[in-house]
C-alpha positions as a Markdown table, in Angstrom:
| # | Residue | x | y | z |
|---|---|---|---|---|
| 1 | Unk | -35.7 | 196.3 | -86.5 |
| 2 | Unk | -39.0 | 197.5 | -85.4 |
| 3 | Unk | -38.4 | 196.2 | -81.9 |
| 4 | Unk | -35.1 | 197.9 | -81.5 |
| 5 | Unk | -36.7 | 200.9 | -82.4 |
| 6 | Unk | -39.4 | 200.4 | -79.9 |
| 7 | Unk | -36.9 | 200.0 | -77.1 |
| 8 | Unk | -34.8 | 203.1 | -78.4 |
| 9 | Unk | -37.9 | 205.1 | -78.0 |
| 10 | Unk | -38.7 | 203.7 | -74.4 |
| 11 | Unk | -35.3 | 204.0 | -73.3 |
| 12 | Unk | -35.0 | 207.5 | -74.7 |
| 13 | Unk | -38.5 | 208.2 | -73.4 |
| 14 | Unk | -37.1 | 206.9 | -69.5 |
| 15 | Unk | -34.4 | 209.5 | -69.6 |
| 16 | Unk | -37.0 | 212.2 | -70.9 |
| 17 | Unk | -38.5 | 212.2 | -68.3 |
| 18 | Unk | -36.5 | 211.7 | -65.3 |
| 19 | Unk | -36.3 | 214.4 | -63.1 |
| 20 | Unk | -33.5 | 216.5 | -63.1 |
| 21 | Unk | -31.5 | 217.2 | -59.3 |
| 22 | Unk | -33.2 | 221.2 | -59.6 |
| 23 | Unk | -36.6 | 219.3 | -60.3 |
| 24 | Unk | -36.4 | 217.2 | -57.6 |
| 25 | Unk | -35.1 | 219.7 | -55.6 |
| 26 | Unk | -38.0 | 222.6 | -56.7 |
| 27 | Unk | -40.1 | 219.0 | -55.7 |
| 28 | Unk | -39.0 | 219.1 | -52.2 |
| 29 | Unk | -39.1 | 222.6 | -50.9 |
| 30 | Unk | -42.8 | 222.8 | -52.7 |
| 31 | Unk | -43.5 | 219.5 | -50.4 |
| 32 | Unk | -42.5 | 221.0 | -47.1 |
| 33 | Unk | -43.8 | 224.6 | -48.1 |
| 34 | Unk | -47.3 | 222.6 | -48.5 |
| 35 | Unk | -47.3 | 220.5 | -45.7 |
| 36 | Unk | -50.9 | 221.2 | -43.5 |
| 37 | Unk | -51.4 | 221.1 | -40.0 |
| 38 | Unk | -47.3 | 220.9 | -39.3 |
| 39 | Unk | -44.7 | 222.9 | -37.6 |
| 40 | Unk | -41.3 | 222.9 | -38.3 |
| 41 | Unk | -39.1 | 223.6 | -35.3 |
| 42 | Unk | -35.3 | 225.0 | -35.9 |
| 43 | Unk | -33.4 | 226.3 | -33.5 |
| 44 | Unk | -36.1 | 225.5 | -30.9 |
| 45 | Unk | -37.9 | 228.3 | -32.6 |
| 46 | Unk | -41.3 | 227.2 | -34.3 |
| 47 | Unk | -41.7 | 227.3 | -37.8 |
| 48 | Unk | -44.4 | 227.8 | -40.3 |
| 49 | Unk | -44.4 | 225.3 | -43.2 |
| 50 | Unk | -44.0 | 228.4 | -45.9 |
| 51 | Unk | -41.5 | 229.9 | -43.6 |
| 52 | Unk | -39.3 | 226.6 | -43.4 |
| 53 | Unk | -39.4 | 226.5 | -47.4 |
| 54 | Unk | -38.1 | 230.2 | -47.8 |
| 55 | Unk | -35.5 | 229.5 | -45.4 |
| 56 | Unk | -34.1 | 226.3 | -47.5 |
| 57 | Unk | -34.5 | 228.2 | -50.6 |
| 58 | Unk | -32.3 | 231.1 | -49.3 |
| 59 | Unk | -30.1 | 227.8 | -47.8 |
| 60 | Unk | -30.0 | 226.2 | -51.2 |
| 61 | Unk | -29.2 | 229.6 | -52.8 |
| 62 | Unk | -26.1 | 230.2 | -50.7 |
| 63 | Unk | -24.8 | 226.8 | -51.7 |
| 64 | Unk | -25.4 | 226.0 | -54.6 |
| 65 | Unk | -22.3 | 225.3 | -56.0 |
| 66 | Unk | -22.0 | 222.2 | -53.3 |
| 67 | Unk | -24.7 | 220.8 | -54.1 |
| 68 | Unk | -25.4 | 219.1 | -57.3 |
| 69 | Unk | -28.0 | 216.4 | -56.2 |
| 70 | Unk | -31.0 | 216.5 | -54.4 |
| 71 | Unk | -29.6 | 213.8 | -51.4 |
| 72 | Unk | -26.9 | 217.0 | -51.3 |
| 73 | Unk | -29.4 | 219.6 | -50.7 |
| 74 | Unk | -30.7 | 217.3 | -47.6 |
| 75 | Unk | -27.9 | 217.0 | -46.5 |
| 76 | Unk | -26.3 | 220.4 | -46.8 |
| 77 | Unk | -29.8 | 222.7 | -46.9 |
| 78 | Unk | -32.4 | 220.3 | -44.7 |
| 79 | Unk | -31.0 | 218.3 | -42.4 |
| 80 | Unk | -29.9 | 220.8 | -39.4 |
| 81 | Unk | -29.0 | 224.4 | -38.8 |
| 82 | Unk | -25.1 | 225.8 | -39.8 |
| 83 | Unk | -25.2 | 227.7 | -36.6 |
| 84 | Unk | -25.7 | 225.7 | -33.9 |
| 85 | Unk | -25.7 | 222.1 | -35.4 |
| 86 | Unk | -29.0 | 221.4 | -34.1 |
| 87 | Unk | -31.2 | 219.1 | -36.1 |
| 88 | Unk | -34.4 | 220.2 | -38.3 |
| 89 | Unk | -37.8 | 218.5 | -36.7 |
| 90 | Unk | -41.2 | 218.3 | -38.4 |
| 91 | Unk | -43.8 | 218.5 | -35.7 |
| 92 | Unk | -47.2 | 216.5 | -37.3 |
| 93 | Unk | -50.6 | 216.8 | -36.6 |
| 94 | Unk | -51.1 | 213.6 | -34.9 |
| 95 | Unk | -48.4 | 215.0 | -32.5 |
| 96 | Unk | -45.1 | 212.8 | -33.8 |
| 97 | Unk | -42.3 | 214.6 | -34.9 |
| 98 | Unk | -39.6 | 213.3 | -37.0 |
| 99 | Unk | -36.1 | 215.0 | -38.2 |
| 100 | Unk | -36.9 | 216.7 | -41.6 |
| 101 | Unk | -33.7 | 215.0 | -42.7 |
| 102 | Unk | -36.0 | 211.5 | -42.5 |
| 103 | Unk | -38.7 | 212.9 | -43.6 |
| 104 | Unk | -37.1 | 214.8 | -46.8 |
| 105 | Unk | -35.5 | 211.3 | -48.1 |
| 106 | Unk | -38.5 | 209.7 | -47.7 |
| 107 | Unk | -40.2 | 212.2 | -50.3 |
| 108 | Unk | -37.7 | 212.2 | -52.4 |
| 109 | Unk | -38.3 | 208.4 | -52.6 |
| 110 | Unk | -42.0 | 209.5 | -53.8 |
| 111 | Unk | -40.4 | 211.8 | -55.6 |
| 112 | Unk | -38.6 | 209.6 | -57.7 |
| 113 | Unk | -41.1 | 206.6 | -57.7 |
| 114 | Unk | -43.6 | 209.1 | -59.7 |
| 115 | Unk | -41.0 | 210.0 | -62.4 |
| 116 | Unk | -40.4 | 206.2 | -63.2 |
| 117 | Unk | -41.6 | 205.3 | -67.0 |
| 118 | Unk | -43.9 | 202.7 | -65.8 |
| 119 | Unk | -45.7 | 205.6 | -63.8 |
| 120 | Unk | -46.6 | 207.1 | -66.6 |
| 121 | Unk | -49.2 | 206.1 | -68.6 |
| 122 | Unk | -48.9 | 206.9 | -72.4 |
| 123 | Unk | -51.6 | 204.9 | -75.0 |
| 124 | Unk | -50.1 | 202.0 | -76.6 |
| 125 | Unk | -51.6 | 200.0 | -79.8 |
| 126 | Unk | -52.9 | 197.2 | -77.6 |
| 127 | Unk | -55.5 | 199.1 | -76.2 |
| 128 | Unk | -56.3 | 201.0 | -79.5 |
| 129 | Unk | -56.9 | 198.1 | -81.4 |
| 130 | Unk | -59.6 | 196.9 | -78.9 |
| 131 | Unk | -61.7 | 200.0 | -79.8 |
| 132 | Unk | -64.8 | 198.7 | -81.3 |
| 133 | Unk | -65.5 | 199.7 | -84.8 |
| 134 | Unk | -68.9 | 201.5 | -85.6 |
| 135 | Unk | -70.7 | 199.8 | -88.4 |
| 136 | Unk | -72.1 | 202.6 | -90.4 |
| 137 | Unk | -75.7 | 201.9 | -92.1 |
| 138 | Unk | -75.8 | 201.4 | -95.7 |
| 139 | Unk | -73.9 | 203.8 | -98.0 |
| 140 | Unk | -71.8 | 205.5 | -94.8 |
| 141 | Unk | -68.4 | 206.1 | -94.4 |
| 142 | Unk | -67.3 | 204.2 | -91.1 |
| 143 | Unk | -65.5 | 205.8 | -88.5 |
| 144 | Unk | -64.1 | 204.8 | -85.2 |
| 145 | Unk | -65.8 | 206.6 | -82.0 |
């Protein structure tokens, strides 16, 4: 019984906290609002990074009843502009650029891979246990440090 009760607790844990589509989508636009020494061209026009993630807010605002996953929002909000169809491109430091549709699913991989149970590290009685016990002198209470 115990056991089952362990994995109810894991598995209800997993779902806890797995990110929701607004969470990783709050995720994303704080990632390309953050990103240093880039550009983001749209339109041929050069972007800042703080200006790219206000114009896929406003983006995701407009649309929101589309798009009810994060892969929508790329798709729909990140990958190129409505009016001329042209593609998104982040312009990096090291002078690559790539379409911020690429680079936006490869985040959201991140994304994800950090929300994973196994990510997060919670104590567990193993590693409790091999806490060494204090021995108190004579006529002490003993406590654990």
């Amino acid at each position: 019984m115990r056991l089952v009760t362990y994995f109810l607790g894991v598995f209800i844990g997993a779902v806890c906290n797995a990110a929701t589509p607004v969470d990783e989508i709050e995720s994303l636009l704080h990632y390309i609002g953050t990103m240093e020494s880039t550009s983001i061209v749209r339109n041929g026009d050069v972007h800042t990074p703080k200006e790219a993630e206000a114009h896929l807010r406003l983006k995701w605002t407009k649309q929101k009843a589309q798009i009810a996953t994060a892969e929508d929002f790329i798709r729909l909000c990140g990958t190129k502009s409505s009016m001329s169809g042209k593609a998104y491109v982040i312009r990096f430091q090291d002078g690559h650029a790539e379409d911020s549709a690429a680079v936006l699913s490869k985040q959201l991989q991140v994304i994800r891979a950090a929300s994973l149970p196994e990510n997060n590290v919670a104590p567990n009685k193993a590693a409790q246990s091999t806490t060494p016990s204090v021995t108190p002198p004579a006529g002490q209470e003993a406590r654990q440090p």
